[in-house]
C-alpha positions as CSV (number, residue, x, y, z in Angstrom):
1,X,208.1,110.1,-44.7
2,X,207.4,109.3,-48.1
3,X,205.1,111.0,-50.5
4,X,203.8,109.7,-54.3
5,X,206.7,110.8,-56.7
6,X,205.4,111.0,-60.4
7,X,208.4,109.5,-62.2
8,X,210.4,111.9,-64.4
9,X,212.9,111.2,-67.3
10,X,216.1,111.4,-66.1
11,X,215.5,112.0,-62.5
12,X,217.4,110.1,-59.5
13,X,214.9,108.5,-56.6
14,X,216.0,106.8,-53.5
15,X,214.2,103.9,-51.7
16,X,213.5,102.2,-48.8
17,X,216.7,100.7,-48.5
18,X,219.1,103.4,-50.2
19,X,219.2,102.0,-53.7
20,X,219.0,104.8,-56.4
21,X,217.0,104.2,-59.5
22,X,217.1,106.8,-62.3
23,X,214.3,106.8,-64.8
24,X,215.4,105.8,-68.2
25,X,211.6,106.2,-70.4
26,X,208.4,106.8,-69.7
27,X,205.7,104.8,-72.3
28,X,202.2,106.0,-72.7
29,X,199.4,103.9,-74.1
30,X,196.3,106.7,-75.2
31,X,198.0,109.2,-73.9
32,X,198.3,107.2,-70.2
33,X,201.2,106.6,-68.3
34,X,201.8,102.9,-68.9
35,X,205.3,101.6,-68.0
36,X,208.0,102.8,-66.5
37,X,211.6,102.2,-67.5
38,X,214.0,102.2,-64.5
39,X,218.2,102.0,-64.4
40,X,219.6,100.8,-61.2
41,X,223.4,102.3,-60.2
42,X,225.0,99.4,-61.3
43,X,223.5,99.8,-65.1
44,X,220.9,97.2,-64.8
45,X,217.4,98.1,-66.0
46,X,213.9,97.0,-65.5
47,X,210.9,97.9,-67.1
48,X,207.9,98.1,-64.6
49,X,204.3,99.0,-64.5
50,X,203.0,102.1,-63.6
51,X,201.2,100.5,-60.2
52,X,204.5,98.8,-59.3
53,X,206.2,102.1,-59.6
54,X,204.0,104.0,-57.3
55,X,204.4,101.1,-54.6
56,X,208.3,101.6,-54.3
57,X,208.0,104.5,-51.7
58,X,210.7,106.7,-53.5
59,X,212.0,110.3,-52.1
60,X,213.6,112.4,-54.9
61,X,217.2,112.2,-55.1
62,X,219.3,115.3,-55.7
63,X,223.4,115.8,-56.2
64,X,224.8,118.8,-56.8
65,X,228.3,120.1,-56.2
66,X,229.4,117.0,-54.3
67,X,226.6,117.3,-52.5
68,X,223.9,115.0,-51.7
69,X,220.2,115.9,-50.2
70,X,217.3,114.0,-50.4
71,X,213.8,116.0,-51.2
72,X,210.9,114.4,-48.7
């Protein structure tokens, strides 16, 4: 189950087919979310609007200690 994930600087998400996408910059237009950059594992980035962004069913990503969880 997925749920809406508000994208934050420097936070890991997970998709729908197990590619992690870090956010690299968030850019406001009047004080609106407006586009979103993203950083894929490999290095490659993508700058994306903010409706693409909420239709890319992401979970949270977490690793800590060696240790990897996903947040739902």
């Amino acid at each position: 189950m997925f749920r809406v994930q508000d994208p934050t600087v420097g936070a890991w998400f997970v998709n729908l087919t197990g590619q992690l996408i870090k956010v690299k910059l968030l850019m406001f237009s009047e004080d609106k979310l407006h586009r979103i950059l993203i950083q894929y594992l490999d290095g490659t980035t993508k700058l994306i609007n903010k409706e693409d962004w909420f239709c890319l069913k992401l979970n949270k990503h977490i690793h800590e200690a060696g240790m990897t969880m996903q947040l739902h």
